[in-house]
C-alpha positions in Angstrom: 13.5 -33.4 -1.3 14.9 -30.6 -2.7 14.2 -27.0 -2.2 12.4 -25.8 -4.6 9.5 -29.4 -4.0 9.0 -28.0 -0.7 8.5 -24.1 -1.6 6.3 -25.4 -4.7 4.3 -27.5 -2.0 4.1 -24.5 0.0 2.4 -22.5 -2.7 -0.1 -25.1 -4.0 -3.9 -25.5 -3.4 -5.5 -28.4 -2.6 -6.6 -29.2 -5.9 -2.7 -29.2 -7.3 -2.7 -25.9 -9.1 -0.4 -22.8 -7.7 -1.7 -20.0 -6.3 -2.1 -16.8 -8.0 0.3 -14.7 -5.7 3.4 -15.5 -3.6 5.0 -14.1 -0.5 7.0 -11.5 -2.2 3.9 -10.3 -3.9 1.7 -10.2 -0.6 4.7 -8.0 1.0 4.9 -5.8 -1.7 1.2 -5.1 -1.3 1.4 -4.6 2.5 3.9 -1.6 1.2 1.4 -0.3 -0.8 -0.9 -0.6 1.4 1.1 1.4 4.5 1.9 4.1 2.0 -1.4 5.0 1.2 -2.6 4.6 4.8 0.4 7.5 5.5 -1.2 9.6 2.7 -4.3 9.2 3.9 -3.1 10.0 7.3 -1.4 13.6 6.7 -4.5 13.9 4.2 -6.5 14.5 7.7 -3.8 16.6 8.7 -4.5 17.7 12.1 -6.6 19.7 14.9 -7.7 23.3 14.6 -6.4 25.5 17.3 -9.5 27.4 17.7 -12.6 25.4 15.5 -14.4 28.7 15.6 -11.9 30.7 13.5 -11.1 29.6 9.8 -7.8 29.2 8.9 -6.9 28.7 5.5 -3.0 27.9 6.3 -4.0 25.0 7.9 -6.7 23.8 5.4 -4.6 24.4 1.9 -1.1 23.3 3.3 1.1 22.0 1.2 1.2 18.4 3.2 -2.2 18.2 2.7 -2.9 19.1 -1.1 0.6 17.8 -2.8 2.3 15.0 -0.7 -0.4 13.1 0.3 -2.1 12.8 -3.0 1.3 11.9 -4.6 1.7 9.3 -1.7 -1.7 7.8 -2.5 -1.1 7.6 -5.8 2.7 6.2 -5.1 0.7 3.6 -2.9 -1.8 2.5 -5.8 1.2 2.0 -7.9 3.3 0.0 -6.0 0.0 -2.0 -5.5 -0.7 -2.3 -9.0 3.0 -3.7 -9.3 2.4 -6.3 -6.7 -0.7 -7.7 -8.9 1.0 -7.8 -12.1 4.5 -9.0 -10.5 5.2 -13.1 -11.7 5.5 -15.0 -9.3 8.6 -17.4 -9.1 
C-alpha cells in the first residue's frame, strides 16, 4: 500500500467520507487557541500591591489595553485560518 492509502485511511469515517479537518488544521487551531489564552492571561494582568488604594498605572497599562486585545484578536485569526485551511 502506498502512502498516501494509508494517510487517506487515517482520515476517513466509518461511513467512507473524509473528515472535515486534518492534523495540520487541528495544530493550527491549538496555536490559536494558546494565543488567545496568553492574551487573556496578561488581560488579567496581575495583583494589586495594596487592594485598598486605586491605582490607575496598573489598571490602564499598556499590556493590558493594547497587546492583549491585539493578541486575542491575532488568536481568532489564526483560528479562523485553521477552519477555512483545505485539507490535503
Amino acid at each position: 500500500m502506498s502512502q498516501k492509502n494509508t494517510t487517506t485511511k487515517a482520515t476517513a469515517i466509518q461511513d467512507g467520507t473524509k473528515a472535515v479537518f486534518g492534523k495540520k488544521n487541528y495544530m493550527i487551531l491549538a496555536v490559536g487557541v494558546a494565543i488567545m489564552a496568553v492574551g487573556y492571561l496578561l488581560m488579567l494582568g496581575g495583583r494589586a500591591e495594596n487592594p485598598a488604594v486605586f491605582n490607575p498605572a496598573e489598571l490602564y497599562s499598556s499590556t493590558r489595553i493594547t497587546v492583549a486585545p491585539i493578541l486575542i484578536l491575532v488568536g481568532v485569526a489564526v483560528n479562523f485560518y485553521a477552519i477555512l485551511a483545505k485539507n490535503k
